[in-house]
C-alpha positions in Angstrom: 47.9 46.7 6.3 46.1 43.0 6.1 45.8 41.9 2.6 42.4 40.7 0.9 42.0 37.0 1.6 43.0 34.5 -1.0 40.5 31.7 -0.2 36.9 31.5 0.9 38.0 29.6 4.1 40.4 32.6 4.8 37.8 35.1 4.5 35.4 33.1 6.7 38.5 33.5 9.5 38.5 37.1 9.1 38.1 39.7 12.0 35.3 41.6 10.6 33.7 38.5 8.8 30.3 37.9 10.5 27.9 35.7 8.9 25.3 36.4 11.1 25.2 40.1 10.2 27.2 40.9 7.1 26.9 44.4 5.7 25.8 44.4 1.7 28.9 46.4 0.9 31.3 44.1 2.5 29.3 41.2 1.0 30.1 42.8 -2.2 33.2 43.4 -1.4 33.7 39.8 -0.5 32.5 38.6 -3.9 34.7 40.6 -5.7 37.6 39.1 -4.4 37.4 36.1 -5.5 36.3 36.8 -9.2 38.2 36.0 -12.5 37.2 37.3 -15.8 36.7 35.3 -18.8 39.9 33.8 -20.7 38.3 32.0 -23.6 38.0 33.0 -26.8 35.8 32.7 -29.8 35.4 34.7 -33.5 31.5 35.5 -34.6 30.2 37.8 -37.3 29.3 41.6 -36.0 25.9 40.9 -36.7 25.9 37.9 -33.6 28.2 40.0 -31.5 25.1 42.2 -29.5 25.5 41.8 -26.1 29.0 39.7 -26.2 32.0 41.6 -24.4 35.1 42.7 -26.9 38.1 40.0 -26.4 40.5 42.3 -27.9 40.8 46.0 -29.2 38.9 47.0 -32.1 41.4 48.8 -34.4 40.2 51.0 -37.2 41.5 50.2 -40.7 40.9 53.1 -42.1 39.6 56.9 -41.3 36.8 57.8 -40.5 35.5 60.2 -42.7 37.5 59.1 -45.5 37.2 62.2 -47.4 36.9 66.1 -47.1 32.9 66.7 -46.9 30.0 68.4 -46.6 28.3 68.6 -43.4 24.9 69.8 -45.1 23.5 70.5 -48.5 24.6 73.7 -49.8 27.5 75.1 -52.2 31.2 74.2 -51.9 32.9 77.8 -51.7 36.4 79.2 -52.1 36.3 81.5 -48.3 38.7 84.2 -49.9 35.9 84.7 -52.5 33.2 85.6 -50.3 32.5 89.2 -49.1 31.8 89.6 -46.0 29.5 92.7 -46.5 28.0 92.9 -49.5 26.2 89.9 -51.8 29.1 87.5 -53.6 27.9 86.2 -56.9 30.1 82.7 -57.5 29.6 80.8 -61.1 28.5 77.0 -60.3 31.0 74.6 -61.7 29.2 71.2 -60.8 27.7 69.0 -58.4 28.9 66.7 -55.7 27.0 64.0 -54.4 27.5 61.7 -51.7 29.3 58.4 -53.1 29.3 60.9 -56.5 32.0 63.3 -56.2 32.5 66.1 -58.8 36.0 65.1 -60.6 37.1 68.8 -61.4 38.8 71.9 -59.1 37.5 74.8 -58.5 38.9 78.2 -59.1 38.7 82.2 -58.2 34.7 83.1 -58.7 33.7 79.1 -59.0 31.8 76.9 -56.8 30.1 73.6 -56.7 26.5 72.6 -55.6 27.0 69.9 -53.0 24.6 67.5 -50.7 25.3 66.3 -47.4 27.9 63.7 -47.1 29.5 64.8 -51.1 33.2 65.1 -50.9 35.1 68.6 -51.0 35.6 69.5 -54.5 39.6 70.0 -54.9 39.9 73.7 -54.2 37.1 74.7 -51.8 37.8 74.9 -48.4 34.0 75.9 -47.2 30.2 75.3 -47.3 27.2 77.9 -47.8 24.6 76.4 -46.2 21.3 76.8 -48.7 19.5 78.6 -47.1 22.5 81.6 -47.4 22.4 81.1 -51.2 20.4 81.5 -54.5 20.7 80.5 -57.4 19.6 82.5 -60.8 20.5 83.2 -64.2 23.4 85.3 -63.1 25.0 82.5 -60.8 25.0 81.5 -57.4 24.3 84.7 -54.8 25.6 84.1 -51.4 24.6 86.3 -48.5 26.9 88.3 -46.7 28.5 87.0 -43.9 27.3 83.7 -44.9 30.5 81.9 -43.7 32.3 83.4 -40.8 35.5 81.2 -41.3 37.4 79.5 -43.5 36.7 75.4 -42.9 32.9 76.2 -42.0 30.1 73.8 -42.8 33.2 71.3 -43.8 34.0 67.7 -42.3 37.5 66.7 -42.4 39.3 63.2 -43.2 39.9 61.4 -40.0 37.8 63.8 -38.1 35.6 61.0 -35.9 38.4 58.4 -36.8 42.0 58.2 -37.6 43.5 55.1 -39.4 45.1 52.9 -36.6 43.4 54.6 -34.2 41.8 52.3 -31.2 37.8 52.2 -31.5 36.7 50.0 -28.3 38.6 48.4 -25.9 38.7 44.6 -24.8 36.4 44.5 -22.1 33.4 46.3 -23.6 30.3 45.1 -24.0 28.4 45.2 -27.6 25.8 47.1 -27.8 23.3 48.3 -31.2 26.0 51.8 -31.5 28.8 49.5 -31.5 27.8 47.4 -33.9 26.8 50.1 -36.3 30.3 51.4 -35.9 32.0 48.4 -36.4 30.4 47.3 -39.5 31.3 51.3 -40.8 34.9 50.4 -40.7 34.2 47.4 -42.8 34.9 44.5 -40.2 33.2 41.5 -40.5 34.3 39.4 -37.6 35.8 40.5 -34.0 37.0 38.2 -31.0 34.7 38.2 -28.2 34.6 36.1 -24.9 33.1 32.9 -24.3 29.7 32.7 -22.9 29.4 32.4 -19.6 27.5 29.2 -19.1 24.8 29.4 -15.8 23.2 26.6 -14.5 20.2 27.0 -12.1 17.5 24.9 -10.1 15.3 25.1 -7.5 14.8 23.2 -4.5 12.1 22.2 -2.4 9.5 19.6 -1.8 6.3 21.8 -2.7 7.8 23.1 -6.1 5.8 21.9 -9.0 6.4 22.7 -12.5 3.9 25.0 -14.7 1.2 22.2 -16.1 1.3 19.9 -13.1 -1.7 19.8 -10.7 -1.4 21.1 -7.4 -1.9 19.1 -4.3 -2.5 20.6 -0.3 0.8 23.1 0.1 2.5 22.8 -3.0 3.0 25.7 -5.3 4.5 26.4 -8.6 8.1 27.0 -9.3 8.2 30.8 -10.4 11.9 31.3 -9.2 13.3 29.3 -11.8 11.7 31.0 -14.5 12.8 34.7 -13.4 16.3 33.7 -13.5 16.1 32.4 -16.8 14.6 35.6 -18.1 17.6 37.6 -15.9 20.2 35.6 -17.2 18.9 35.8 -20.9 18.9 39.0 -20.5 22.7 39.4 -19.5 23.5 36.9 -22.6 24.4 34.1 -20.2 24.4 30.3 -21.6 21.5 28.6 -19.5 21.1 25.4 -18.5 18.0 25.0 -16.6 18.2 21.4 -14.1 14.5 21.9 -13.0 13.3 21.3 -9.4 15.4 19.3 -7.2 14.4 17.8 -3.9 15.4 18.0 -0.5 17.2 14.8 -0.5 21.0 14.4 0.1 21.9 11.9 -3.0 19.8 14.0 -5.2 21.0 17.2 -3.9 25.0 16.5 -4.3 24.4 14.9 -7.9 22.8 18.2 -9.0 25.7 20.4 -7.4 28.0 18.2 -9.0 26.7 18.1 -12.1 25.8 21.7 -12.4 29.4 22.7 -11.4 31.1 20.5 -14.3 28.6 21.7 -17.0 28.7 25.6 -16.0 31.0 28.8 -14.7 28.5 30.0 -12.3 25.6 27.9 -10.3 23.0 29.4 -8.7 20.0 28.0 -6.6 16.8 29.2 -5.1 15.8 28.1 -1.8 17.7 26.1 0.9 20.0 28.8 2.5 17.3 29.9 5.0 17.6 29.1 8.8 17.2 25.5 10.1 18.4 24.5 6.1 21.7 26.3 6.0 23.7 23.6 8.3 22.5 21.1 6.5 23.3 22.4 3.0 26.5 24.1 4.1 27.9 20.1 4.8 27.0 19.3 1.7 28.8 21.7 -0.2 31.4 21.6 2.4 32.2 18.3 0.7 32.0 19.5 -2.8 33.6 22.7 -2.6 34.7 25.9 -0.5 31.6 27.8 0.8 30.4 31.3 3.0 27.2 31.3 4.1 25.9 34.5 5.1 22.9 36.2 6.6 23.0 39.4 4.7 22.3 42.7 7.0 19.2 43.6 3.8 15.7 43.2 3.9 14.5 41.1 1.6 16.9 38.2 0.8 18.9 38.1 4.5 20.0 34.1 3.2 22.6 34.2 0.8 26.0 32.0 -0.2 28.5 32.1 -2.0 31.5 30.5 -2.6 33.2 27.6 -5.5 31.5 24.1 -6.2 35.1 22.5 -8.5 35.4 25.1 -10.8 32.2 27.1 -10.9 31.4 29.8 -8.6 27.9 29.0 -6.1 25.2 31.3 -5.4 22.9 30.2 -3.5 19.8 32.7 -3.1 16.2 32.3 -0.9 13.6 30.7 -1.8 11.2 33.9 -1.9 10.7 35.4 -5.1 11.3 38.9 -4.6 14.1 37.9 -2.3 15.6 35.9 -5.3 15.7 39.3 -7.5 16.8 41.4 -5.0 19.5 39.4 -4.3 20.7 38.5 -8.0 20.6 42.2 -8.9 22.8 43.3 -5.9 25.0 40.8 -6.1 24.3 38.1 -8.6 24.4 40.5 -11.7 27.9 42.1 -11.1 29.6 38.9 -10.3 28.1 37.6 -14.0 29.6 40.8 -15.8 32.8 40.6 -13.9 33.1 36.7 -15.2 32.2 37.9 -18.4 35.3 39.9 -19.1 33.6 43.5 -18.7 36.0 46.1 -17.7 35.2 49.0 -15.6 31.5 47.0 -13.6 31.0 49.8 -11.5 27.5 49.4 -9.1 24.2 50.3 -10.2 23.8 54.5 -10.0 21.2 55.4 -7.5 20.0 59.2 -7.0 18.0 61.1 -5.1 14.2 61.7 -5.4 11.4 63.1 -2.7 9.1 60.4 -0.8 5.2 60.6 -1.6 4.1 58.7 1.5 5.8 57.7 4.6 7.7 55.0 5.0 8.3 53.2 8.1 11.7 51.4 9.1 13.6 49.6 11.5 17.8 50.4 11.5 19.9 47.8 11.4 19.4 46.7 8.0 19.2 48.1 4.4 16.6 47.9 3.0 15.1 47.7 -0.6 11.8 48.4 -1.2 10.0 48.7 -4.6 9.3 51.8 -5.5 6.8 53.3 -8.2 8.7 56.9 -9.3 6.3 59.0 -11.3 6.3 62.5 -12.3 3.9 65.4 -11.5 2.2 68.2 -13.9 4.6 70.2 -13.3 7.7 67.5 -14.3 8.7 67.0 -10.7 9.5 63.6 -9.6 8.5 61.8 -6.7 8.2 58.1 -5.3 6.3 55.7 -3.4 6.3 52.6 -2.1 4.0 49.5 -4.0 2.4 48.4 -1.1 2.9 45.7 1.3 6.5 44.6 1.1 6.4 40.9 1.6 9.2 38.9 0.0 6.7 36.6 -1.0 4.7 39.0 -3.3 6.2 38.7 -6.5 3.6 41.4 -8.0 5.4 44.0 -6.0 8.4 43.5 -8.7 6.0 43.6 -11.7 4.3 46.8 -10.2 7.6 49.0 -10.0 9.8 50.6 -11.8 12.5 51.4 -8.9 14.2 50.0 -5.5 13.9 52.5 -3.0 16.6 52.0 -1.1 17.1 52.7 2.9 20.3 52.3 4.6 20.7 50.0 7.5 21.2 53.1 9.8 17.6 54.8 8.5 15.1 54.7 10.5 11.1 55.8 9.8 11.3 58.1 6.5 8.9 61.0 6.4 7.2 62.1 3.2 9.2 64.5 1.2 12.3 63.2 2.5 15.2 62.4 -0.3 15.6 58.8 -0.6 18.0 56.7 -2.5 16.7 55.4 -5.7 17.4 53.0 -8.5 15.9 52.4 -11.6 14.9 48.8 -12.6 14.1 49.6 -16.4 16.4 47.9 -18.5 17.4 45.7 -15.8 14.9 43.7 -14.6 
């Protein structure tokens, strides 16, 4: 059994390496290898932790409920009192409120009116819910058969959380529950994992920045501006380095720069054919890199590989091609380097074509998709329109990738095709 390669010029020697044709899983694959999560440290209050990934285990200090109580408003109850055929008149005692618990005990015949959250009076063991219950002149009249078992109605001490008992795990990320949760157990701060800081530019000689006129050819720089919003949205640290142009000394200062300021650096543009050679000997001197041509339709250029210290991606120049690319294999890598445990790949299910859609095998493909629903709540998807991986509209227009695998060929409609959502990822 060969073992996974331990350097990028390794990998690049391998027997089923092919950068002319490599398959998006063992690109994938490929990345993985070579990825190291996040070792440094820092302390923040809960209420900055959203979106950070736990550095350590979160421990509970104490139990969760801390008290006997009331799951819903009703009477705390003695269950040998009740009968469980005929009408049980109990006398009411008191009342237990939550955060104002009734001091006494209750005994034979007793029982105490208590509200949702109120802790168990000493003595009951049971709650009547209120709607089982009356309450007259002669006392408190409880149904029959209005608790089946003893403990009913009742939330016990420790019951969602024991003291010492391990909340979240190092690795996971923060999200609005956790937070809550956190902050009910009464801690303040937690350990979390640096940052990851991602520096990006563009290159090309007909970029422009927003606000600058445009002269014949040119066009404005949208690439940079999507990645910021993607990497905002996976909490990265961005450093933005603007447009760079297609000259040697300018190019390697950027690289260089880029790599000693951030973990990860990604480009757009300048991995396409007739620019890889010249790129791949300039990183060559810088670094270790692969360039492939990814078997996927859009977004065939892509490389990776380590500039120094900071992993490369270098993505095409295309817009659509630059998201497709950073969601199948950017946005991984990023969580990965982040310290989250367990990054498994984006789900993808099944769902009916509306309209044919016509393919050549050999390469997967992802298309965007628009996935609605029909009267009667049946789902179905189409495609937006002409695929070009220039037409950045496309991305705004769906809500899906329908994805085809490199051995599909023409889909009919009402074929199953692979899907996956792009809400709340893109």
């Amino acid at each position: 059994m060969s073992s996974a390669p331990r350097t990028l010029r390794e990998a690049s020697c391998a027997d089923d390496y092919d950068p002319n044709s490599m398959p998006v899983a063992k690109a994938r694959e490929l990345i993985r290898g070579f990825l190291a999560p996040m070792t440094a440290i820092e302390r923040v209050h809960v209420r900055s932790a959203l979106g950070r990934v736990l550095a350590e285990d979160v421990v509970s200090p104490i139990a969760v409920p801390g008290h006997d109580n009331s799951a819903m408003d009703g009477y705390a109850v003695r269950f040998a009192d009740l009968e469980a055929n005929e009408e049980t008149v109990l006398k009411r005692v008191g009342e237990s409120f939550a955060g104002k618990p009734w001091p006494g005990a209750i005994g034979a015949g007793e029982c105490v009116r208590i509200f949702t959250g109120g802790v168990m009076p000493r003595g009951a063991d049971s709650v009547v819910m209120q709607e089982r219950a009356v309450e007259d002149a002669n006392g408190v009249r409880v149904a029959p058969g209005a608790v089946a078992k003893s403990g009913q109605n009742r939330r016990f001490a420790g019951e969602d959380l024991k003291a010492g008992q391990v909340v979240f795990r190092s690795g996971q990320r923060i999200h609005p529950a956790e937070l809550g949760m956190i902050a009910s157990l009464g801690i303040g701060e937690i350990s979390v994992f640096r940052k990851l800081r991602v520096a990006f530019f563009s290159t090309g000689d007909e970029l422009r920045s927003v606000g600058t006129p445009l002269a014949a050819g040119e066009i404005y720089d949208s690439n940079r501006y999507t990645l910021h919003g993607m990497l905002t949205r996976l909490d990265c640290d961005v450093i933005d380095m603007g447009v760079v142009e297609d000259v040697p000394e300018k190019l390697e200062h950027a690289f260089a720069a880029a790599a000693a300021a951030a973990d990860v650096v990604i480009t757009s543009g300048g991995v396409s054919v007739g620019e890889a050679d010249y790129v791949k000997q300039l990183l060559d001197k810088l670094g270790e890199v692969l360039f492939w041509k990814i078997a996927m339709k859009p977004g065939r250029p892509l490389a990776y590989g380590k500039i120094g210290g900071a992993h490369f991606f270098g993505l095409p120049g295309n817009p659509v091609s630059v998201m497709v690319t950073f969601y199948q294999f950017v946005r991984d890598a990023l969580l990965i380097l982040q310290g989250q445990r367990d990054v498994a790949p984006l789900p993808t299910f099944k769902v009916p074509l509306s309209a044919p859609i016509r393919k050549v095998p050999g390469r997967t493909e992802f298309q965007r998709g628009i996935m609605t629903a029909n009267s009667d709540g049946a789902w179905t998807v189409r495609t937006t329109g002409d695929q070009g991986s220039g037409i950045l509209s496309s991305m705004s227009q769906a809500n899906c990738f329908i994805i085809l695998g490199s051995d599909t060929g023409n889909v009919a409609a009402g074929e199953l095709v692979d899907v996956q959502l792009l809400e709340g990822l893109v």
